[in-house]
N, C-alpha and C positions, 0 to 999 in steps of 0.2 A: 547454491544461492543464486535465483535469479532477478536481477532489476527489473522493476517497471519503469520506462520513463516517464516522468512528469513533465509538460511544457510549461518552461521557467518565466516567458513572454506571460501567458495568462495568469502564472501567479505573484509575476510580480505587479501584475495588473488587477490582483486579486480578483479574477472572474472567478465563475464559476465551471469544474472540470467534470467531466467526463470522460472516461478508458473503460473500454471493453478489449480484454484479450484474452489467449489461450495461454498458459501458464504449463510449461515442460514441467515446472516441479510439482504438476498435481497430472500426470500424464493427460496436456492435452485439455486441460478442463476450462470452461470459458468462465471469465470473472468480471466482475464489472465495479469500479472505484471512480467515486463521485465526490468529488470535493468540493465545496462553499465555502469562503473566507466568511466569519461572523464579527463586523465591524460591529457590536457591542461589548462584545467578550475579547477584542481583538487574535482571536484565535483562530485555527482550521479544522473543519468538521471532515468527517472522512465517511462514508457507507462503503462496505463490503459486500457485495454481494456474488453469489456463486450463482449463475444464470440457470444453468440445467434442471436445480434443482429449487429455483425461485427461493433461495436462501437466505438471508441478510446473514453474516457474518457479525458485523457490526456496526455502531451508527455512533458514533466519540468523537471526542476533542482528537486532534493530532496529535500524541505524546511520544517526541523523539525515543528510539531503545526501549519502547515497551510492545510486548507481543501482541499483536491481536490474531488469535488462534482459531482453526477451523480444526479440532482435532479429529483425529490423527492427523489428518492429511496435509494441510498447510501452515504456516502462519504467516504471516505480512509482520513488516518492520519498517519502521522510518530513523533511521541511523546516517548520522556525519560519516563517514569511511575515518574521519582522523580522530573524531569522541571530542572535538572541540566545542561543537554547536548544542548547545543543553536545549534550545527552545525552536518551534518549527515557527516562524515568521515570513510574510509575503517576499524577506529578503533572503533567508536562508532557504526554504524549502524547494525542490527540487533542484539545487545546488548551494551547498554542499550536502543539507540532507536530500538523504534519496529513500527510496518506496523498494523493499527487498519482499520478496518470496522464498522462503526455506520450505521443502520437502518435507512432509513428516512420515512417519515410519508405513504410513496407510495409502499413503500418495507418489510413493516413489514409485518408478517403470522397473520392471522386473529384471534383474538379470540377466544379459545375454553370454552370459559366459558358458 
């Protein structure tokens, strides 16, 4: 499982986010996650995108502990570490919930054994 970090400053500021990185758990692969706070829904919108391959992943609400999957290869998670935070809000999000990348069976680095 690897973290993205989120900057807590901009969303407790509810700006608007941008992250481009490379992602070990998809060997290496660039992604890019775009978040807007939408002060009519008081929610977080979230896009996925996998750059390489000009992808969207996905374009949703924020919803703590639910998958959003690029199968095989990744999924992205927005999870509390303690399971206390049920809702992603400009106070919780990016502390105590965080933005996780799980491996999936299609995206793991091969063996060096």
């Amino acid at each position: 499982m690897e973290e993205i970090p989120l900057p807590v400053d901009r969303i407790r500021n509810r700006r608007p986010i941008h992250i481009e990185t490379r992602l070990d758990a998809f060997g290496g692969q660039r992604f890019a996650f775009r978040l807007d706070y939408n002060s009519v829904a008081e929610r977080w919108v979230v896009e996925i995108e996998h750059l390489q391959r000009d992808f969207g992943v996905t374009r949703s609400i924020v919803e703590p502990y639910r998958l959003y999957t690029y199968r095989p290869f990744v999924s992205f998670l927005f999870a509390d570490p303690t399971g206390k935070e049920p809702t992603a809000t400009p106070a919780t999000l990016g502390d105590p919930i965080r933005l996780w990348a799980l491996p999936g069976a299609g995206g793991q680095q091969p063996d060096e054994s």
